[in-house]
VMD Tcl script that builds the backbone (N, CA, C; Angstrom):
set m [mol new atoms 321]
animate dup $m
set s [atomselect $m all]
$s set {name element resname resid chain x y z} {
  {N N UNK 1 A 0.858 -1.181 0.000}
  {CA C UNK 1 A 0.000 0.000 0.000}
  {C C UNK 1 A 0.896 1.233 0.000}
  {N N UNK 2 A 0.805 2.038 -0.987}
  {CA C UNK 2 A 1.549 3.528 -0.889}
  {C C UNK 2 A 0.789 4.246 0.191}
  {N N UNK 3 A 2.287 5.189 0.858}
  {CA C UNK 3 A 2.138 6.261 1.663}
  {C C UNK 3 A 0.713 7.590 1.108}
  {N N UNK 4 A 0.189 7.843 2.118}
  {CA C UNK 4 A -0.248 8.936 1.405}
  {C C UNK 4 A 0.476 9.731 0.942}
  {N N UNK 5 A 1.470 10.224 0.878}
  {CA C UNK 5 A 2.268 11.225 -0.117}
  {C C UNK 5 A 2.460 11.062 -0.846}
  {N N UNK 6 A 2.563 9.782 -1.042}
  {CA C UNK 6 A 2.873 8.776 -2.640}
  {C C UNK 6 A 1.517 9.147 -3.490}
  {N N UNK 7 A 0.346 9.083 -2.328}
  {CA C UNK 7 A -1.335 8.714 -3.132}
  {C C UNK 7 A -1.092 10.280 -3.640}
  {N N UNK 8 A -0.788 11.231 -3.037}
  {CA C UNK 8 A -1.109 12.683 -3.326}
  {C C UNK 8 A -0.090 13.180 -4.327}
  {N N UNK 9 A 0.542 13.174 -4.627}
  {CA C UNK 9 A 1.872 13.199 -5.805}
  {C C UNK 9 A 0.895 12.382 -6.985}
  {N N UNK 10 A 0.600 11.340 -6.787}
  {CA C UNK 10 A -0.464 10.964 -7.940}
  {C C UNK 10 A -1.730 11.769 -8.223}
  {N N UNK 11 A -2.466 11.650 -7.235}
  {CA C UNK 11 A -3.194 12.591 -7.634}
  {C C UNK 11 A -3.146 14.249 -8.149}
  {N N UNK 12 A -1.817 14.522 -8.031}
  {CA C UNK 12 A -1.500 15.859 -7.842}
  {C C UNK 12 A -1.047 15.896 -9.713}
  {N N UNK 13 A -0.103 14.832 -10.166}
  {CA C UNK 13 A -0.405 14.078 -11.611}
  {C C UNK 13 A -1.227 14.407 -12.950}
  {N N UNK 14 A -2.313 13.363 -11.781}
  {CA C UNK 14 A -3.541 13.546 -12.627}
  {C C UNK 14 A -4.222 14.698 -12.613}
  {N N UNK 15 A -4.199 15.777 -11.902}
  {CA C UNK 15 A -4.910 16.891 -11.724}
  {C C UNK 15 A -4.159 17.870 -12.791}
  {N N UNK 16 A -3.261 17.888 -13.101}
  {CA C UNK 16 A -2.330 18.876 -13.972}
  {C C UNK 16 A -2.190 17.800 -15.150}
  {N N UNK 17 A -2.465 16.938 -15.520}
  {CA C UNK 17 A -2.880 16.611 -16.715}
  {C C UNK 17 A -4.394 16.703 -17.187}
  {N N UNK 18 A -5.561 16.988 -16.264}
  {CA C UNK 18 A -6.530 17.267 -16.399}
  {C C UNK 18 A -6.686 18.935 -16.811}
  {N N UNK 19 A -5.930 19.777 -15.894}
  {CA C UNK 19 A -5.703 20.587 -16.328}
  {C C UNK 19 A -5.349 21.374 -18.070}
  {N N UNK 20 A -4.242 20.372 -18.695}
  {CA C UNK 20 A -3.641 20.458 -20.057}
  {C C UNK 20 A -5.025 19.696 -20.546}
  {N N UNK 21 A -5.333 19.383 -20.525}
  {CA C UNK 21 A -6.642 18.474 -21.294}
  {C C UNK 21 A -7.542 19.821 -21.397}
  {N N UNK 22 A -7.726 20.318 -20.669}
  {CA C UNK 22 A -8.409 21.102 -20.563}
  {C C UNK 22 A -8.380 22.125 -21.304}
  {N N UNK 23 A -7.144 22.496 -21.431}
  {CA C UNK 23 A -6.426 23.741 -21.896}
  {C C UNK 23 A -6.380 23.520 -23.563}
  {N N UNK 24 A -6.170 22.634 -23.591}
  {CA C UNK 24 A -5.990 22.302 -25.288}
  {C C UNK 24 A -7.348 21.805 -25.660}
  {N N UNK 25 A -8.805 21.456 -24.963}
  {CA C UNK 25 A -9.838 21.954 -25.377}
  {C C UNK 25 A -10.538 23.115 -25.170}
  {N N UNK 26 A -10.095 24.322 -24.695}
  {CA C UNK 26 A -10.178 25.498 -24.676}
  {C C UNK 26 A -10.924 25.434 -23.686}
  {N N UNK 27 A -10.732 24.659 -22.458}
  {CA C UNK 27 A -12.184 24.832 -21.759}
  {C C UNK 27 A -11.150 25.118 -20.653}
  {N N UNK 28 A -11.898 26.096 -19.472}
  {CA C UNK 28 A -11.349 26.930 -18.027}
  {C C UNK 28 A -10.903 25.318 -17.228}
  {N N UNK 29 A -9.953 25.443 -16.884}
  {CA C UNK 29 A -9.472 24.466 -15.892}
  {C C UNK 29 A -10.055 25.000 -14.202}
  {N N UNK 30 A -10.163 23.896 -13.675}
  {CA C UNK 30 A -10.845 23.483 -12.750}
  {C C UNK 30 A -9.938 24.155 -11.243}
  {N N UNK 31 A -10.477 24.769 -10.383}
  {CA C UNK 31 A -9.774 25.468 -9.386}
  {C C UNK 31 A -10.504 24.432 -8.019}
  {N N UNK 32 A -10.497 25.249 -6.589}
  {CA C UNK 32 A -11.232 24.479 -5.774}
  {C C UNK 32 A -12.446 24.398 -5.557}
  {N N UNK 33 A -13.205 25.471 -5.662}
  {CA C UNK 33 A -14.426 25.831 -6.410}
  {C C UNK 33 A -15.078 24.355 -7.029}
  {N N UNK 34 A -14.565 24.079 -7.759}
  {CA C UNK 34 A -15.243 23.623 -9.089}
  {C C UNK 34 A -14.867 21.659 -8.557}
  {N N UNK 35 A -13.598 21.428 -7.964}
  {CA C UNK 35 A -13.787 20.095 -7.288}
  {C C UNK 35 A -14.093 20.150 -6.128}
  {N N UNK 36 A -14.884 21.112 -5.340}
  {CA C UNK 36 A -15.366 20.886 -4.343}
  {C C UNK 36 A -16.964 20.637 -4.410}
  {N N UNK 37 A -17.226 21.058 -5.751}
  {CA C UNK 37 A -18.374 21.277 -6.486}
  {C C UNK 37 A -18.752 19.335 -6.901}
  {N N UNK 38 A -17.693 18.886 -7.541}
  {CA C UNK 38 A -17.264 17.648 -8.070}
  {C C UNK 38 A -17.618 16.745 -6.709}
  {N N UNK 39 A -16.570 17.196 -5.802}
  {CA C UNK 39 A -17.584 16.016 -4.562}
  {C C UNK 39 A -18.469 16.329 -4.063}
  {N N UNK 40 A -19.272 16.861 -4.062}
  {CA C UNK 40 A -20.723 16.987 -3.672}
  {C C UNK 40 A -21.064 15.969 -4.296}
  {N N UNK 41 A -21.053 16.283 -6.083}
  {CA C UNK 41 A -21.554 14.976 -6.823}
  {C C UNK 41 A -21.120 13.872 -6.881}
  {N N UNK 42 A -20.130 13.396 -6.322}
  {CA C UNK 42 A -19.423 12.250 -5.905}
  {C C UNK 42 A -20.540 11.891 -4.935}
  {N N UNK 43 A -20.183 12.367 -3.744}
  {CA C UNK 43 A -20.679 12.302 -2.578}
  {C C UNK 43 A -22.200 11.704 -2.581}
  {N N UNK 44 A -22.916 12.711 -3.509}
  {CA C UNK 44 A -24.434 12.532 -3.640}
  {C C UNK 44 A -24.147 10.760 -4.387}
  {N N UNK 45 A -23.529 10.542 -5.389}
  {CA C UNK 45 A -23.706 9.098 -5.677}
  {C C UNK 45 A -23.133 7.554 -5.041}
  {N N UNK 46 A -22.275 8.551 -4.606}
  {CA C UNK 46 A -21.823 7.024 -2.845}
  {C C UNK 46 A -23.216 6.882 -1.984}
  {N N UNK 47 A -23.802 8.466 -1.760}
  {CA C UNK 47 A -25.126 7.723 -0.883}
  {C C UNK 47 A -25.963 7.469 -1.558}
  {N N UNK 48 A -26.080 7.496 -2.564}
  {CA C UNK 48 A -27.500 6.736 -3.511}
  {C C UNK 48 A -26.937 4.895 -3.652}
  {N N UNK 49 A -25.627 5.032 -3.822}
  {CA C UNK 49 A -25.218 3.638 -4.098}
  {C C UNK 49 A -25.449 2.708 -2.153}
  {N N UNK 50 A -24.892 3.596 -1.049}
  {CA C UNK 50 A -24.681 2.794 0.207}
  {C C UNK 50 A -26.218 2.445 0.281}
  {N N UNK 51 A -27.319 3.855 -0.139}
  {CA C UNK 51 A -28.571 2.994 0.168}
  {C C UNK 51 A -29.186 2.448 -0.260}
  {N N UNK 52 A -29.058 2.035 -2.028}
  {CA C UNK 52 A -29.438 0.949 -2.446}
  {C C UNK 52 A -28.634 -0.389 -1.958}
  {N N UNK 53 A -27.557 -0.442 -1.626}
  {CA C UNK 53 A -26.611 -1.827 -1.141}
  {C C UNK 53 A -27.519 -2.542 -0.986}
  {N N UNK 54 A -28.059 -1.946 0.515}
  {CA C UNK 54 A -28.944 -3.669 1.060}
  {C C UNK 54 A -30.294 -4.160 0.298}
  {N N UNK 55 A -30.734 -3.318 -0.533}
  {CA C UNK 55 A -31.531 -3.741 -1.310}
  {C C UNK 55 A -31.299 -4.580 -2.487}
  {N N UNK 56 A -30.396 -4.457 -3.058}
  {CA C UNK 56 A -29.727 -4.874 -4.153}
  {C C UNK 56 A -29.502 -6.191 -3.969}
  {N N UNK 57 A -29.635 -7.135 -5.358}
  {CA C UNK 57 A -29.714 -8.683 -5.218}
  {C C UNK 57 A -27.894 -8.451 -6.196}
  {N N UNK 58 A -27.552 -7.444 -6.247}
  {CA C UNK 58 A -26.392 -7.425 -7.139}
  {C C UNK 58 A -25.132 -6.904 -6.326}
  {N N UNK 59 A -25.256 -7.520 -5.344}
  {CA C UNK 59 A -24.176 -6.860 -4.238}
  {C C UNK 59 A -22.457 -6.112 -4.747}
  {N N UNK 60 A -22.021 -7.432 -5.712}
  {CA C UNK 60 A -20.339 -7.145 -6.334}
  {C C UNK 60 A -20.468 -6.258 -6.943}
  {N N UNK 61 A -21.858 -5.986 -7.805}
  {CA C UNK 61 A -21.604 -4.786 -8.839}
  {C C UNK 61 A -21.628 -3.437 -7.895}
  {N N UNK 62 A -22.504 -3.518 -7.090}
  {CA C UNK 62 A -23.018 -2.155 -6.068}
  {C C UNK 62 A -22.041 -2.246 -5.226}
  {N N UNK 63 A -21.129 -3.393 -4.905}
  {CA C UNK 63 A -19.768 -2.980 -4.126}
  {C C UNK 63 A -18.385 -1.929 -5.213}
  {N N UNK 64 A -18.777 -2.577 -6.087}
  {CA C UNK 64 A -17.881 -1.905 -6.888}
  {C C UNK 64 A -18.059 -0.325 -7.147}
  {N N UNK 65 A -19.120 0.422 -7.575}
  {CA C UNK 65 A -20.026 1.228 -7.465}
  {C C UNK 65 A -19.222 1.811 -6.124}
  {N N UNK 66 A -19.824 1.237 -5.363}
  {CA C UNK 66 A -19.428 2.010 -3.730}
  {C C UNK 66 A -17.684 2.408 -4.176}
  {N N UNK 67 A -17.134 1.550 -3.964}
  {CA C UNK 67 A -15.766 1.690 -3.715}
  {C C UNK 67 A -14.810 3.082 -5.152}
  {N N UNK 68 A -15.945 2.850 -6.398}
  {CA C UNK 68 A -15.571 3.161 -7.102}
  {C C UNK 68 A -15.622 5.230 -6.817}
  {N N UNK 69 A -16.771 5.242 -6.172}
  {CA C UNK 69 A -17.337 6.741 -5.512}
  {C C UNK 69 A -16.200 6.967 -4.479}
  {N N UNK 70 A -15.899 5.986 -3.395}
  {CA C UNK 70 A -15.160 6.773 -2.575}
  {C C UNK 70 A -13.757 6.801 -3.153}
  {N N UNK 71 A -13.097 5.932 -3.739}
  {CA C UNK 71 A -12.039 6.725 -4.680}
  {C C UNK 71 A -12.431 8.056 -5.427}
  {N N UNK 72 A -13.312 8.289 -5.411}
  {CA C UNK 72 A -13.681 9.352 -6.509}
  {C C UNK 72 A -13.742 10.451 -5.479}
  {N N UNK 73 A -14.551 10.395 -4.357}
  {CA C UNK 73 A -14.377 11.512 -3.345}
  {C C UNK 73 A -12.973 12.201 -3.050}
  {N N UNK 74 A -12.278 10.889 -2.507}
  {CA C UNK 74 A -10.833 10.618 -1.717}
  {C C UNK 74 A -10.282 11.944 -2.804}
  {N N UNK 75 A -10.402 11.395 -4.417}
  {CA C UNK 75 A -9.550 11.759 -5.024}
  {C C UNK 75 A -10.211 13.600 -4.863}
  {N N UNK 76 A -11.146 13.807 -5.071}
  {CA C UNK 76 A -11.614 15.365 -4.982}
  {C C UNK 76 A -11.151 15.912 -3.867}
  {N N UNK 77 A -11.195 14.972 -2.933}
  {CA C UNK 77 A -11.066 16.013 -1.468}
  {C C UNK 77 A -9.608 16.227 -1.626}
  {N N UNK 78 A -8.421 15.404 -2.448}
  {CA C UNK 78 A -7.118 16.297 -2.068}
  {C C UNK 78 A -6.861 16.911 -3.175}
  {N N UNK 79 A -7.791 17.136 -4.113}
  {CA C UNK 79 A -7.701 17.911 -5.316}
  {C C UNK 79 A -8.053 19.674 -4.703}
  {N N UNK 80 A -8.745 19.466 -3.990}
  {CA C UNK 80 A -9.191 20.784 -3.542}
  {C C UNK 80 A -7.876 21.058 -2.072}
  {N N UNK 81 A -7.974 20.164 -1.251}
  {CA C UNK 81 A -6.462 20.415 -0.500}
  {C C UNK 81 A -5.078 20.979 -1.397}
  {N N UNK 82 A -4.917 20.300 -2.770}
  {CA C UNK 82 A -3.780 20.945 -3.916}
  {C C UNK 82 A -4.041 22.258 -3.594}
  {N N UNK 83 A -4.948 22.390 -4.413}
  {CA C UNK 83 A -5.360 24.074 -4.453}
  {C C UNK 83 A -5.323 25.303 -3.277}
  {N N UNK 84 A -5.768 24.675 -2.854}
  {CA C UNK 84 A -5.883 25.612 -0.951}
  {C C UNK 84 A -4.565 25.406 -0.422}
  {N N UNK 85 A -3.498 24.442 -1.038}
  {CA C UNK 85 A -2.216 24.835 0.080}
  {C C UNK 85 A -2.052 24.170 1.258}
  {N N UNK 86 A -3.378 22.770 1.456}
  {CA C UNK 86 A -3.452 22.610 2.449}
  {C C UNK 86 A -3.519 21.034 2.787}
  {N N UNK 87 A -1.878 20.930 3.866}
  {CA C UNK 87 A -1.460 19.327 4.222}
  {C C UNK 87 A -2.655 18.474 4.395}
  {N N UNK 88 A -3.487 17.814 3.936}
  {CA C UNK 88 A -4.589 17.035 4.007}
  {C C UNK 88 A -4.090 15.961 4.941}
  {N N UNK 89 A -3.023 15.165 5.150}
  {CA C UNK 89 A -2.365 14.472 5.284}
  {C C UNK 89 A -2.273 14.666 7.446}
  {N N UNK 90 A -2.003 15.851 7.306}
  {CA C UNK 90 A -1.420 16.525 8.891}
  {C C UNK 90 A -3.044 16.614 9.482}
  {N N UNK 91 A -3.597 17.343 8.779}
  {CA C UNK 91 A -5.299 17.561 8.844}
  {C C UNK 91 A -6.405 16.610 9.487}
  {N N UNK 92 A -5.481 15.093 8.496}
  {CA C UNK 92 A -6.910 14.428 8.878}
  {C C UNK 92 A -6.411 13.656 10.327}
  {N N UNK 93 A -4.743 13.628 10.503}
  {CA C UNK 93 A -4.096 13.372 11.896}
  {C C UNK 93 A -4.974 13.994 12.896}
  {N N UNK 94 A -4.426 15.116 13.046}
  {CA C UNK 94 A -5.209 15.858 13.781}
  {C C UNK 94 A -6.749 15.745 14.110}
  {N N UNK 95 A -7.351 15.240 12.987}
  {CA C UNK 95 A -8.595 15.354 13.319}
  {C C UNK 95 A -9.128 13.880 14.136}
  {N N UNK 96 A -8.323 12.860 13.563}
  {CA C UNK 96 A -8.292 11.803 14.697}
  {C C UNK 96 A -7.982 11.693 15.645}
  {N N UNK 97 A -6.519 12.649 16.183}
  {CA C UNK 97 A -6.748 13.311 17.648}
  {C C UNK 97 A -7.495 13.782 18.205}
  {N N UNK 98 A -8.214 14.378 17.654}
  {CA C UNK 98 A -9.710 15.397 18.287}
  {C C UNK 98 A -10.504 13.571 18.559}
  {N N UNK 99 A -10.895 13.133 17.901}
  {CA C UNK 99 A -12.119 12.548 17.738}
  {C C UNK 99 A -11.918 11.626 18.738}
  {N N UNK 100 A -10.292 10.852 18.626}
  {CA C UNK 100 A -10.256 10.315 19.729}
  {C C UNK 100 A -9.882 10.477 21.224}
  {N N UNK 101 A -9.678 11.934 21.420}
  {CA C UNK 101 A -9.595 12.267 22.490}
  {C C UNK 101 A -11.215 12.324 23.353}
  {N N UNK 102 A -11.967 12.961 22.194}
  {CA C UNK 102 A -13.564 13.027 22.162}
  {C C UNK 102 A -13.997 12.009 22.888}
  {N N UNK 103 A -13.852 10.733 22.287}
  {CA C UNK 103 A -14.268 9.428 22.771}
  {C C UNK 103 A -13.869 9.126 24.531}
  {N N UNK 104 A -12.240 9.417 24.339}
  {CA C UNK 104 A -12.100 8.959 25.898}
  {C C UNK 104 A -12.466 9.416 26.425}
  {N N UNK 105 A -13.373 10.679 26.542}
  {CA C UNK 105 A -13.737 11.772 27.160}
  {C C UNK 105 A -14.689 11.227 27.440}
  {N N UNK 106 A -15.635 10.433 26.699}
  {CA C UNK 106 A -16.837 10.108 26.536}
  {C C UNK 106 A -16.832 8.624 27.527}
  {N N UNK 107 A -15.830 7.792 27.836}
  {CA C UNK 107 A -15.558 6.678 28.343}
  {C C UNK 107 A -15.783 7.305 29.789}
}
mol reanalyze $m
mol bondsrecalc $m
mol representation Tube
mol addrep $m
């Protein structure tokens, strides 16, 4: 399994080749704005997919589906961290400190 820095250097990649794609179809390249915009709609189709799951007689395909959205989030949310300047990496540390300090608190 790659480091996240490894995952974000890739994604960071693909985002500046999306960019040139862009550029050489004359169309405005994408700022944070616009993939923060992107996971919403991500977002909105992971929960249409988690709540069809248990209904579904097609579980592998709707697992795939699932998994295929939260790569797709993952990948927006540090597309918009690129942009903003901001360690996603240190961020989400931290935020598991909070949460689990939260908890023992709660014990």
């Amino acid at each position: 399994m790659a480091e996240f820095k490894t995952l974000l250097k890739r994604a960071e990649k693909v985002k500046f080749k999306y960019e040139e794609l862009n550029r050489r179809k004359g169309q405005v390249s994408w700022r944070a704005p616009e993939y923060a915009q992107g996971l919403v709609g991500d977002a909105a189709d992971l929960i249409k997919f988690v709540l069809a799951y248990k209904k579904s007689k097609k579980k592998k395909e709707m697992d795939k589906k699932i998994r295929h959205e939260l790569a797709d989030c993952l990948w927006s949310m540090m597309a918009v961290a690129l942009e903003l300047d901001i360690d996603l990496e240190k961020e989400f540390l931290l935020n598991l400190e909070y949460l689990e300090q939260k908890l023992t608190e709660e014990e």
